[in-house]
BAKOL-645222 format. One record per residue (C-alpha): z, x negated, y negated. Coordinates in steps of 0.2 Angstrom, whole numbers, plus 5000, padded with zeros to 4 digits. Example, Ala and Ser with C-alpha at 12.3 -4.5 7.8 and 13.67 -1.06 7.14 Angstrom:
2
+------+------+------+
:    z :    x :    y :
+------+------+------+
: 5039 : 4938 : 5022 :
: 5036 : 4932 : 5005 :
+------+------+------+
END
This chain:
57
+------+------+------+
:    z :    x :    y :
+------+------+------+
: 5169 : 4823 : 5449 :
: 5163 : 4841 : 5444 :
: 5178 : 4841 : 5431 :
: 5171 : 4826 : 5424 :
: 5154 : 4830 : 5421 :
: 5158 : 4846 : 5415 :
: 5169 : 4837 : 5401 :
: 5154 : 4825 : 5398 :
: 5141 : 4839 : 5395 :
: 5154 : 4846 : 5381 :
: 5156 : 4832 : 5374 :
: 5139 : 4829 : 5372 :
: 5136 : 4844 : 5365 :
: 5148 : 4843 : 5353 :
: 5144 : 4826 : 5349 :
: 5125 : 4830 : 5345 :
: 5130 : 4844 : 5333 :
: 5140 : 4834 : 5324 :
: 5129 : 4820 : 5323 :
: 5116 : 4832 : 5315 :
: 5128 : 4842 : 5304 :
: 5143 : 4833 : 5298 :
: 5142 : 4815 : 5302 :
: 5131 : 4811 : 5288 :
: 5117 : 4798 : 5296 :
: 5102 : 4798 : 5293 :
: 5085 : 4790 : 5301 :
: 5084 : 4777 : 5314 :
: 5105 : 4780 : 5316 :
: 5104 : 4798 : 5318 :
: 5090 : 4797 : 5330 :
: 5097 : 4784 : 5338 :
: 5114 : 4796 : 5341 :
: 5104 : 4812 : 5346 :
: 5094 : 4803 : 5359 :
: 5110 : 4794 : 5369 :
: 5119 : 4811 : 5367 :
: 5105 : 4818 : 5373 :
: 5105 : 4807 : 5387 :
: 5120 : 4808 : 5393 :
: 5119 : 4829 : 5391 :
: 5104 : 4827 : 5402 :
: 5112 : 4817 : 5415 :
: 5128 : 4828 : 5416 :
: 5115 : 4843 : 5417 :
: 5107 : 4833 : 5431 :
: 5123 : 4829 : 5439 :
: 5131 : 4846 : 5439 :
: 5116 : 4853 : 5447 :
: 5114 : 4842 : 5462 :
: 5133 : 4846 : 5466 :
: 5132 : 4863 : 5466 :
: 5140 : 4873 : 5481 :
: 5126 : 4880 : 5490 :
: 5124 : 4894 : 5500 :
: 5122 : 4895 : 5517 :
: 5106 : 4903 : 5521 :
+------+------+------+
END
């Protein structure tokens, strides 16, 4: 599960730079694509937090 949200957030990240940089959309499209990349970084982010190993206190 870990493996796949760590693979999800690079993807993201990846994804959003080359939204911004190489892909060549511009307005509603480009916005459009750095929001759900950023979703899903978000969401990722969130996910890999909450299943952390924690340590016992």
């Amino acid at each position: 599960m870990r493996a796949l949200l760590w693979l999800l957030l690079t993807v993201s990240v990846l994804a959003n730079v080359a939204i911004s940089t190489v892909a060549g959309w511009t307005g509603g499209l480009r916005v459009a694509g750095s929001v759900g990349t950023g979703v899903v970084l978000f969401a990722s982010a969130a996910g890999l937090w909450f299943t952390r190993p924690r340590a016992d206190a």
